[in-house]
Wavefront OBJ file of the C-alpha trace (Angstrom):
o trace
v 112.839 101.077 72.052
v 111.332 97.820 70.599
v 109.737 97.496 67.721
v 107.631 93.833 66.529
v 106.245 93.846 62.933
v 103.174 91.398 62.897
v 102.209 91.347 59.468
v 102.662 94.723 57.867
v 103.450 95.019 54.389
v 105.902 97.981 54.522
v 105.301 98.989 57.954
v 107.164 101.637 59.822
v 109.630 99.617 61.465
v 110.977 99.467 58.408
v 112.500 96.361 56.090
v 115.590 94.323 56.355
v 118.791 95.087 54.750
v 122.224 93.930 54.760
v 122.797 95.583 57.918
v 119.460 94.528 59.679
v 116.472 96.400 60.245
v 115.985 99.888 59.936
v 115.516 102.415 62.848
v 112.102 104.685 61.829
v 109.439 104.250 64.136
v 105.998 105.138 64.214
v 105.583 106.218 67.313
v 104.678 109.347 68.279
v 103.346 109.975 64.751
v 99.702 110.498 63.853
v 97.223 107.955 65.786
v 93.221 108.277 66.369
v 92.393 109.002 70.024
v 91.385 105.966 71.876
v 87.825 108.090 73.021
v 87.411 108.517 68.892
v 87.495 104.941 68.829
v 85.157 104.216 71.380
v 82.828 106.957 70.526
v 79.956 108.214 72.558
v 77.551 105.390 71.300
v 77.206 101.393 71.999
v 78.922 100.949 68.683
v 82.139 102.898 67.352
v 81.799 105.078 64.745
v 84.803 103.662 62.967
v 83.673 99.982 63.089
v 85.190 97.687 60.683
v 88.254 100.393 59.756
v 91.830 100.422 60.035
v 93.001 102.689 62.388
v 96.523 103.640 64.578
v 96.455 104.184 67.869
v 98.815 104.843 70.755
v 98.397 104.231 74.993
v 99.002 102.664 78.063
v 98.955 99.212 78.683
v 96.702 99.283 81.842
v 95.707 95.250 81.934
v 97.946 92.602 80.559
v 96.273 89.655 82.210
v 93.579 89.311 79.074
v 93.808 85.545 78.402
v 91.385 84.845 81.197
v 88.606 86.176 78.146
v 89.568 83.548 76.437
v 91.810 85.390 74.112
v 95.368 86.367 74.128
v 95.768 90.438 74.153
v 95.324 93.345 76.668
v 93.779 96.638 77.385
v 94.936 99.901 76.273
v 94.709 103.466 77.774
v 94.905 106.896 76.674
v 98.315 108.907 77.632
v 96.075 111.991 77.589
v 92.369 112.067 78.022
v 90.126 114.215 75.920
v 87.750 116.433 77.235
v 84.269 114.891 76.401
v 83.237 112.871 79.792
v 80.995 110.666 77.283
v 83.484 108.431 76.095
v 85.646 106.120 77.495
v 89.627 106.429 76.998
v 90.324 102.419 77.256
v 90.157 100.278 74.569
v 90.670 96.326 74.213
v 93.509 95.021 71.941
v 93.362 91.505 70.773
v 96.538 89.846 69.685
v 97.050 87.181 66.887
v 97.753 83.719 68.598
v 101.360 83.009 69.971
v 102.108 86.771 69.974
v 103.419 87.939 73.641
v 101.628 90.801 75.197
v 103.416 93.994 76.379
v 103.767 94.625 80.216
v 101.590 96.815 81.969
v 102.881 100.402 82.000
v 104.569 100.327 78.928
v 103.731 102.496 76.199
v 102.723 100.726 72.620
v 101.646 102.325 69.487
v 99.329 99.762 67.281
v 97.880 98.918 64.418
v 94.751 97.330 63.579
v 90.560 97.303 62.818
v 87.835 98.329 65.027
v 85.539 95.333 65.949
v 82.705 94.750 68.302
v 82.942 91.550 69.985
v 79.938 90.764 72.458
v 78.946 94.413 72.544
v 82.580 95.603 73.546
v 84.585 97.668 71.223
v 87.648 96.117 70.214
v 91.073 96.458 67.704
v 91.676 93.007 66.129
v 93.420 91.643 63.331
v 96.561 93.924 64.412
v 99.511 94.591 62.264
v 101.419 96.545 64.079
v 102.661 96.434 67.628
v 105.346 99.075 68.568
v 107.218 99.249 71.903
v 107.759 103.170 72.364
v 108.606 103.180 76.442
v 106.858 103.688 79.499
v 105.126 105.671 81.614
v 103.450 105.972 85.321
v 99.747 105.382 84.602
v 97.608 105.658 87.128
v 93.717 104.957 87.131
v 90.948 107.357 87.213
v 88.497 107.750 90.173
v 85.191 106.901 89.650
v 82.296 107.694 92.338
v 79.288 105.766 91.368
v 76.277 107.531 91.032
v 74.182 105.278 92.752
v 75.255 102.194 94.498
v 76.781 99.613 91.293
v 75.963 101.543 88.781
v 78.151 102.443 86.462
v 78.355 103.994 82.363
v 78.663 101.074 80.242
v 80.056 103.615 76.894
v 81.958 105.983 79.705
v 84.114 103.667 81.757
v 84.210 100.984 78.864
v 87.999 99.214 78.970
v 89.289 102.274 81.530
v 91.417 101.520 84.190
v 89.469 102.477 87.257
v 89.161 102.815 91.254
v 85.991 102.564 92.707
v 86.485 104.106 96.217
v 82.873 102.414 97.881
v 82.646 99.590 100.352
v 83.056 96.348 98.881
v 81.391 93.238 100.005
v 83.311 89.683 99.138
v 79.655 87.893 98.397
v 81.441 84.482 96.432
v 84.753 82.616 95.671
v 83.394 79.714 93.987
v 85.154 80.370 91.096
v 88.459 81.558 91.894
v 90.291 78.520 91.218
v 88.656 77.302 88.521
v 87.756 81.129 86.843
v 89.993 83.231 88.362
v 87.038 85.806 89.337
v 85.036 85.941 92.348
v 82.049 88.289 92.815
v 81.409 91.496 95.187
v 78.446 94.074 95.912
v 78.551 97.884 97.102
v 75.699 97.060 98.757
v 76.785 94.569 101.612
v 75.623 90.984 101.910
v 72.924 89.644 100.006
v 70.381 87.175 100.861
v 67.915 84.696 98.988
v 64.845 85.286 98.307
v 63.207 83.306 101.029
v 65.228 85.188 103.888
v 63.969 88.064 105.541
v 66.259 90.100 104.228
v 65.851 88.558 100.704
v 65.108 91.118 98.056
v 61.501 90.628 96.965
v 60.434 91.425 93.184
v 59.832 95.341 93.779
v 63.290 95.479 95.479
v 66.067 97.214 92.819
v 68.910 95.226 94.922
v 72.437 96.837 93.215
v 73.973 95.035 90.770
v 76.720 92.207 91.549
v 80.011 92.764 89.935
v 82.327 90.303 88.903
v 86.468 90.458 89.500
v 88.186 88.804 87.035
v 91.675 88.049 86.547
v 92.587 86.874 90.034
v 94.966 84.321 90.587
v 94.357 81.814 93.518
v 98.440 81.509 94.221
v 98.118 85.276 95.167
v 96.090 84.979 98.024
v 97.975 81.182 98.657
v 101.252 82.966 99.047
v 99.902 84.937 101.890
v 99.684 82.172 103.864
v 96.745 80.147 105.088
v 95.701 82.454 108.002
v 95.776 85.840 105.837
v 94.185 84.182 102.658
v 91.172 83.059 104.832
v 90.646 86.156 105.968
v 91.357 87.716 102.486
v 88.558 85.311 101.298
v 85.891 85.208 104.055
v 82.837 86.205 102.149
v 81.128 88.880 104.084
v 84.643 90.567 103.863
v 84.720 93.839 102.819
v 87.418 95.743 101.018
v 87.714 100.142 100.793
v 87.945 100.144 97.046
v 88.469 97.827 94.211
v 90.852 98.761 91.021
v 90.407 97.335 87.726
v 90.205 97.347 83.853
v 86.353 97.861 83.146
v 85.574 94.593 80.718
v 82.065 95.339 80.474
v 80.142 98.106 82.349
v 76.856 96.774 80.804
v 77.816 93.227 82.540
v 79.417 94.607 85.394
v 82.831 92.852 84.943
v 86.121 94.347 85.977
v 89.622 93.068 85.762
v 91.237 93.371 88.334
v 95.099 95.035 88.319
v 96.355 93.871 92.067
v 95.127 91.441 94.589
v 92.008 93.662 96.101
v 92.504 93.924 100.315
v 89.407 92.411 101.756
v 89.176 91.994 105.368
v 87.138 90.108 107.616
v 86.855 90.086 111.411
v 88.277 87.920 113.836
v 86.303 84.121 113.811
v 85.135 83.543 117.301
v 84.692 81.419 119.348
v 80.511 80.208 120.320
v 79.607 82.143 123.012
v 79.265 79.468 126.324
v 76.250 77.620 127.514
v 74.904 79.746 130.330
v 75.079 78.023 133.940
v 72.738 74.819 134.371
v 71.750 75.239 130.762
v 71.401 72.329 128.530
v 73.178 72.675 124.926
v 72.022 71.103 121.765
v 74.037 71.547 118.373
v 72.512 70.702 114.482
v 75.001 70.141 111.959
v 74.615 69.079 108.214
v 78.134 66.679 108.124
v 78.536 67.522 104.453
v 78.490 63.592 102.981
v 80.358 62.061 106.089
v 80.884 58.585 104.885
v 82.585 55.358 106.466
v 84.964 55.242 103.491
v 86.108 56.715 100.634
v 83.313 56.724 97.900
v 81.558 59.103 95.599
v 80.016 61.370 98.061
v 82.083 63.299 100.297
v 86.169 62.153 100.474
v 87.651 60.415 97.691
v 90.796 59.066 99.390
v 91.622 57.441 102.805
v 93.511 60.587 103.355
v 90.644 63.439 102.507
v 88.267 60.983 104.952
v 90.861 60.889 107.791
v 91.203 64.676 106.971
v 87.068 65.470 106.731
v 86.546 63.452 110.343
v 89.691 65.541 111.700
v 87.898 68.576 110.977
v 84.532 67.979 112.072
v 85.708 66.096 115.279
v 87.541 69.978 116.173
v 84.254 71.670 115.327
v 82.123 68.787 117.323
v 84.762 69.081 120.416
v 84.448 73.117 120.383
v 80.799 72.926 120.754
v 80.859 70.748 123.658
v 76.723 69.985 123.322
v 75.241 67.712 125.413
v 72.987 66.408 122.314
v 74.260 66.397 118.820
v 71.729 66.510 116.352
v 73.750 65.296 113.212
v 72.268 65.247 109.084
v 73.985 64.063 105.962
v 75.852 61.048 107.221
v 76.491 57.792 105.064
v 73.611 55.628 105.449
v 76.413 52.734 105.816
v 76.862 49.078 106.452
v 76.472 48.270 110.883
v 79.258 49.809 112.634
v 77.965 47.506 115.711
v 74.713 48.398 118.133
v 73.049 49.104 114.605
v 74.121 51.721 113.886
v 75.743 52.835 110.224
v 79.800 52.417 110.666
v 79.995 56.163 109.724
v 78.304 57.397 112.627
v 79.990 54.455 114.869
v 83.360 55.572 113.600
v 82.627 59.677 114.287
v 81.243 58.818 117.953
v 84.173 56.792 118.693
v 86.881 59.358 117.614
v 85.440 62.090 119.746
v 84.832 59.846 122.597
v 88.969 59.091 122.652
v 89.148 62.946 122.890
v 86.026 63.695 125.780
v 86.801 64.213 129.582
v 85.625 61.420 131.621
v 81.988 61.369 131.877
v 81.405 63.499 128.545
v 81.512 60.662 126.330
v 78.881 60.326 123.373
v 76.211 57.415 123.351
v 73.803 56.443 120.430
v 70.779 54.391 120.658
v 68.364 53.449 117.907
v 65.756 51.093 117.570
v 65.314 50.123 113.914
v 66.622 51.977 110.916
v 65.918 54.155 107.503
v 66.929 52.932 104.637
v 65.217 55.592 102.053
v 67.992 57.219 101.371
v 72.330 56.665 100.918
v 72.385 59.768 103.543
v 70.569 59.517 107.463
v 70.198 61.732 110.359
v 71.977 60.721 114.054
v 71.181 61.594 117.723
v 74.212 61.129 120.281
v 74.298 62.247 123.641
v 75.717 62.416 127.041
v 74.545 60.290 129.620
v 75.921 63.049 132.508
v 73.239 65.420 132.320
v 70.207 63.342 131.002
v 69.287 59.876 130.247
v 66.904 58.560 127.063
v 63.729 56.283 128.864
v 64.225 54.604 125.069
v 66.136 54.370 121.753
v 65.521 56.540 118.841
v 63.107 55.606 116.632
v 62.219 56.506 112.974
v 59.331 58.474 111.672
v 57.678 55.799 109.348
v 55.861 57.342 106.822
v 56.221 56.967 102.768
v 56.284 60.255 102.465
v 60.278 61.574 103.878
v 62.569 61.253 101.498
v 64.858 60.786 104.826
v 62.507 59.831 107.725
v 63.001 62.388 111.162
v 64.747 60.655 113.680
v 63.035 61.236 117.220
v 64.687 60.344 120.321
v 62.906 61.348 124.234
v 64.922 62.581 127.075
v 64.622 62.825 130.420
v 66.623 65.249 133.316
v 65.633 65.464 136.685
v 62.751 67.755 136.253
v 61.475 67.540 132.464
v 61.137 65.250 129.493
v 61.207 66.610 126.287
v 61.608 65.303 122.712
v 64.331 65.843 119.984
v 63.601 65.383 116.160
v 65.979 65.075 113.276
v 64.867 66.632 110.235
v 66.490 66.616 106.900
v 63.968 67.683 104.144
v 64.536 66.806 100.579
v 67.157 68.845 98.764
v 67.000 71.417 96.053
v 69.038 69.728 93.968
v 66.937 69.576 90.079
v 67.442 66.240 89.283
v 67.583 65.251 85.797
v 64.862 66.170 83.741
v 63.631 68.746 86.654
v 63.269 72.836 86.199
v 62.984 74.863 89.280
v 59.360 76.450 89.622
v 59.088 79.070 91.526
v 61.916 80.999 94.012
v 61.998 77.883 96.059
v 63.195 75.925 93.961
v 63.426 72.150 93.052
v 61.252 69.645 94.898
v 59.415 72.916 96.581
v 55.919 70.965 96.554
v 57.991 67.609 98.386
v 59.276 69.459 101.132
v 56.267 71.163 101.704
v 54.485 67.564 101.840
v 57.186 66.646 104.034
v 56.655 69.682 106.498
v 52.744 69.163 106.976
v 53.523 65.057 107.623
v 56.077 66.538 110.265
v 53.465 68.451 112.079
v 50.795 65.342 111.559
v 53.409 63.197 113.432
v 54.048 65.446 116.271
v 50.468 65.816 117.012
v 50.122 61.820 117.692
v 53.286 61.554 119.919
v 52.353 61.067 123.525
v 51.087 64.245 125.196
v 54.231 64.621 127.558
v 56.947 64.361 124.344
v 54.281 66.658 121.816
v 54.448 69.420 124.386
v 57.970 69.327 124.699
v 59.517 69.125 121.301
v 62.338 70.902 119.630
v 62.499 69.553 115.324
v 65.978 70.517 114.262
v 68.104 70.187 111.756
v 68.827 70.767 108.033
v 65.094 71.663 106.004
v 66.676 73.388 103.170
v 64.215 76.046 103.170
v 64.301 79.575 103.900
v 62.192 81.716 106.815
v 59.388 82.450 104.008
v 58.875 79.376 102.181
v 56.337 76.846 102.699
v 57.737 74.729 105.359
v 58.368 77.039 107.527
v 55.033 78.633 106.865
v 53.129 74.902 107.547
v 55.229 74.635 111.079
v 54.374 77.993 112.129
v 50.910 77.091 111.335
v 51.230 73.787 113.370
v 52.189 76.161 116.496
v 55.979 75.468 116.392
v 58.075 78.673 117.620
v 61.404 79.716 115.753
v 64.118 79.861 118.214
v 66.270 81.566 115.970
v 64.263 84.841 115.802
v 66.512 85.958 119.000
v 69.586 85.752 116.307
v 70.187 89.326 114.453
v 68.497 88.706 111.166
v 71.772 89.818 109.372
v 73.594 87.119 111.041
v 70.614 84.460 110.671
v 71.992 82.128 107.488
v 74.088 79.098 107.496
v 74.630 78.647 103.990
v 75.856 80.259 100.990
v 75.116 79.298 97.463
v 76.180 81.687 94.363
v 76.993 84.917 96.476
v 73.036 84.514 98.473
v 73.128 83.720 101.989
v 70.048 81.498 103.403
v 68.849 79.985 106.499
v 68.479 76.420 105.468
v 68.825 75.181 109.239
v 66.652 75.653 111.878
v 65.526 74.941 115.343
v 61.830 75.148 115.919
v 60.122 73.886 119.259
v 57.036 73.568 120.785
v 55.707 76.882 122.873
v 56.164 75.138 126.539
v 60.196 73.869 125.192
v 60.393 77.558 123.626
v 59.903 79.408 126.607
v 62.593 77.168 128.049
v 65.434 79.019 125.834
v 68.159 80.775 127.165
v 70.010 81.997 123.794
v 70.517 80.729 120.247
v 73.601 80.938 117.966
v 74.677 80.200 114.282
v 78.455 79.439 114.474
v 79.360 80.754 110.835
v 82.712 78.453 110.592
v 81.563 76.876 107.034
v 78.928 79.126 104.754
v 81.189 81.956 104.689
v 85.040 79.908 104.586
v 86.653 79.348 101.101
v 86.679 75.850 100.199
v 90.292 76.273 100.044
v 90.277 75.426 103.940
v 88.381 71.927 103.783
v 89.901 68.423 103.310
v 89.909 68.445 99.913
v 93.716 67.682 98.648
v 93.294 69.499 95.308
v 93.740 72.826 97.529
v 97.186 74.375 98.569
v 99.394 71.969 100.681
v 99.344 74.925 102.827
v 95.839 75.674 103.414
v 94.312 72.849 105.057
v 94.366 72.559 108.960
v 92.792 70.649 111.549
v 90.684 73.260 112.712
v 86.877 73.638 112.751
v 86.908 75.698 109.558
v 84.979 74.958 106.391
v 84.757 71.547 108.304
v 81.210 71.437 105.980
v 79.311 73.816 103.795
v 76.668 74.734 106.474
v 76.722 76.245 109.494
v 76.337 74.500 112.338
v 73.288 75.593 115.216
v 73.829 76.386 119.036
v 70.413 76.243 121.225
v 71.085 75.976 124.494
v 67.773 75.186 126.539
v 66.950 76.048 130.361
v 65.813 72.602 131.480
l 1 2 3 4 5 6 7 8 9 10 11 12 13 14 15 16 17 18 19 20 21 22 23 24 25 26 27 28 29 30 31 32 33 34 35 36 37 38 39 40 41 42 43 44 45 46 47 48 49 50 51 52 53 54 55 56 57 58 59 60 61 62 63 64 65 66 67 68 69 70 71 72 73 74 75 76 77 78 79 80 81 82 83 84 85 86 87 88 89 90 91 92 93 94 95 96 97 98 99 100 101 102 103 104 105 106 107 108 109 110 111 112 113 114 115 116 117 118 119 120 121 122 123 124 125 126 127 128 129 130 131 132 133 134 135 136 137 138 139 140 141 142 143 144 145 146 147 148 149 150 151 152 153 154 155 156 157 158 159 160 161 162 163 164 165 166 167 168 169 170 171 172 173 174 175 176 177 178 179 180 181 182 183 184 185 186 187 188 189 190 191 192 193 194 195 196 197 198 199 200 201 202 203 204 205 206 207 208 209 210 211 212 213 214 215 216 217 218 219 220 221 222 223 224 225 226 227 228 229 230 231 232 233 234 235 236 237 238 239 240 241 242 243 244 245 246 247 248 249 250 251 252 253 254 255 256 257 258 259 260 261 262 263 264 265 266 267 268 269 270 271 272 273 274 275 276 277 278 279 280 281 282 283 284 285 286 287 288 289 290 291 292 293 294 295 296 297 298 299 300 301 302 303 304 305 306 307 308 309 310 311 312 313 314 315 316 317 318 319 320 321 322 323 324 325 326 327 328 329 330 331 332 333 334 335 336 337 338 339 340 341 342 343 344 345 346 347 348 349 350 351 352 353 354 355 356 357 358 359 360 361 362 363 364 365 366 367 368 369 370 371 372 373 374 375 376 377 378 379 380 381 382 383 384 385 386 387 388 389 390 391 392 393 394 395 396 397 398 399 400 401 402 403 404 405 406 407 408 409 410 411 412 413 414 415 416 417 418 419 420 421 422 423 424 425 426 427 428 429 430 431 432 433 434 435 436 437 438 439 440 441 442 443 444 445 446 447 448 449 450 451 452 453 454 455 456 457 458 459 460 461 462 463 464 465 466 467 468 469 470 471 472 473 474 475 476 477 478 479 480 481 482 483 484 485 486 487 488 489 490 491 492 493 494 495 496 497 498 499 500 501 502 503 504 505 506 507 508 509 510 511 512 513 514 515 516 517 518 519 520 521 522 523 524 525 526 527 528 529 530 531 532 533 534 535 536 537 538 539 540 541 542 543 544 545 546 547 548 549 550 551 552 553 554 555 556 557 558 559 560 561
């Protein structure tokens, strides 16, 4: 038995003399039941008293609130099911918390600190043993909800299906955020919860250590951290049941399925693939990699996913808008085309041509293709009009019995610049892109007849199904050819736990009837950043595999042509 004076005058582990300290402890004597503490209202009824108290140590990990301390749990419950029996113990600084499991007796006064109930200022912290604690069940009533007063600072299980929905702040946090109610989307997907939806509540997992999904190895960490993953129960130290925040007491067990492969072209088909390149510069710079070694790491990756997709037209967005790699065209597109060309079979070789350039922007979108299957009667041109922030690129092709027309879109971001609110669900720049959209449709309608008939406008639009650009191309008479993808599976991007379709592939009606499938290839939205080519991740974790290769997913249309 251990026993640690803090700063009581006279206290029960009794004073020094000549032969050291005294043996009396205090445990086991008279102490006020954790659920008196708490009470059965938002504030305890002995706020702002002095009080003894003796538990469990069911969470030790309490510095990631931003204070040193831990939580604390009854050894016996008491028998109203109104109040909670865990309680929050904050330690002076420099003082070492106990261990989980072991059994402390201590001293302090009742505080509430951002509507949690609290001990603070605490005098006394006694060691008095150990014991096998083990958390309560708790079946939720309705799907997140959960007793803010009853659960308050308990250590729990919640035995529902958990849904991994975001990671992006697990290294810097330590938390990362699940649902009970599966996947959720933005508003401007399908799926999207609308204003008269009662979506459940997100909760937050906090206390999670990167290095313990790390030292399960690359492969099983992935999977741990694939959102969409899904876990049988999650156990924890209930922070706030108002806020929905849990601490989390072991390494939860999420799962996700197998990644697999894109499903092949079918015979005679013609494949073209969309991909936003994530800031794929020439060199090192301020966008995208930082260091020779990230770039050489970045092109690695996106070279395995590029090679895997094997499409006869690439239909690329967010490359540097870089100094002449030769041909004119910018060195960062030059250098990409060249690296997968030392990889292709004979005959699948990549070829660009452009005829003039757009210099609106630091970022530009790219056509290559492959000369085997169909030839371009003409280079690429740009879309001139004042209105793109990044003008479409359009390019014409020809096989043996059709010509059709491929165009490049990348609509302005929703980035809020500085000085800019977002208005609205859609976002910043909302009113741009929809200006953007409608000059789209006015410059498809004064291509030649034979290329506005057959026209497929792909690429990155950074709007959702039901905002307005989609809306104005509908309107124009352009046909989604991702409807045939299951709308659960129709995003290819992820931002703060909502999944959105951002990318699309819209075509003409004669080029729509002239599809044979459509896929989203979800290698990127849903993979931690841990797995990209970043070098402040795990030595371990990066590989030069398609994975997290950028932060959208790429798009698979393969056409019947």
């Amino acid at each position: 038995m251990l026993c640690i004076s803090l700063a009581l005058a006279g206290g029960a582990c009794g004073a020094d003399d000549e032969l050291g300290p005294r043996s009396a402890s205090a445990c086991g004597g008279p102490a006020l039941g954790i659920a008196e503490v708490q009470g059965t209202g938002a504030v305890s009824p002995h706020l702002d008293r002095h009080v003894s108290v003796e538990g469990v140590v069911s969470w030790a990990h309490a510095e990631t609130l931003g204070q040193a301390g831990f939580y604390l749990q009854a050894l016996s419950p008491d028998a109203d099911p109104r109040t909670s029996e865990g309680l929050r113990v904050i330690l002076p600084a420099g003082a070492d918390s106990p261990a989980q499991g072991e059994r402390v007796r201590v001293n302090g006064w009742v505080e509430e600190i951002a509507g949690v109930t609290a001990l603070g200022r605490v005098e006394l912290l006694e060691h008095c043993g150990s014991s096998q604690l083990q958390p309560a069940r708790v079946e939720l009533s309705a799907p997140g909800e959960l007793a803010a007063e009853r659960w308050e600072g308990m250590w729990i299980t919640l035995p529902e299906t958990w849904t991994l929905l975001d990671t992006s702040g697990l290294r810097a946090r330590g938390e990362v955020t699940v649902s009970s109610a599966g996947r959720r989307y933005a508003p401007g997907h399908p799926l999207g919860e609308r204003a008269e939806d009662s979506p459940a509540p997100l909760w937050v997992l906090r206390g999670l250590e990167a290095r313990a999904f790390d030292r399960a190895g690359a492969g099983l960490a992935a999977q741990r951290l694939w959102l969409g993953a899904r876990a049988a129960e999650i156990r924890g130290v209930v922070l706030s049941g108002s806020t929905r925040r849990l601490g989390t007491t072991g390494v939860p067990e999420f799962r996700a399925p197998p990644l697999l492969p894109p499903r092949p072209p079918p015979r005679g088909s013609l494949r073209v693939v969309t991909l936003n390149l994530d800031n794929y510069f020439a060199a090192p710079g301020t966008r995208g990699a930082s260091s020779a070694l990230e770039h050489e790491r970045q092109r690695t990756k996106l070279v395995a996913a590029l090679g895997q997709l094997d499409a006869d037209i690439l239909a690329l967005t967010e490359l540097g808008n870089d100094a002449s790699g030769g041909e004119g065209v910018p060195a960062s597109l030059a250098e990409l085309i060249l690296t997968l060309n030392a990889g292709a079979r004979s005959g699948d070789e990549y070829q660009v041509s452009e005829s003039g350039s757009d210099t609106s922007d630091v970022i530009r979108s790219a056509i290559a293709y492959r000369t085997r299957r169909l030839r371009a009667p003409g280079p690429a041109r740009f879309a001139s009009s004042p209105v793109f922030r990044r003008a479409p690129l359009l390019q014409s092709f020809e096989t043996e019995a059709r010509r059709f027309t491929v165009a490049v879109v990348h609509l302005k971001s929703k980035l809020c610049l500085a000085g800019e609110s977002a208005l609205g669900s859609e976002g910043c720049g909302a009113a741009a892109r929809q200006q953007e959209a409608l000059e789209l449709a006015a410059v498809s309608s004064r291509l030649p007849p034979g290329d506005a008939s057959e026209l497929l406008v792909i690429g990155d639009l950074n709007s959702d199904a039901r905002e307005a650009p989609l809306a104005e191309l509908r309107r124009a008479g352009f046909v989604d050819l991702l409807d045939t993808v299951p709308l659960a599976e129709r995003y290819s991007y992820v931002f703060e736990g909502r999944a959105s379709l951002l990318d699309h592939a819209l075509a003409s009606a004669p080029l729509a009837a002239r599809l044979a499938q459509a896929q989203i290839w979800h290698i990127n939205a849903d993979a931690p950043e841990l797995l990209d080519y970043r070098l402040d991740n795990p030595p371990d974790a990066y590989q030069p595999d398609p994975r997290r290769c950028s932060d959208h997913d790429p798009l698979v249309i393969d056409l019947e042509l």
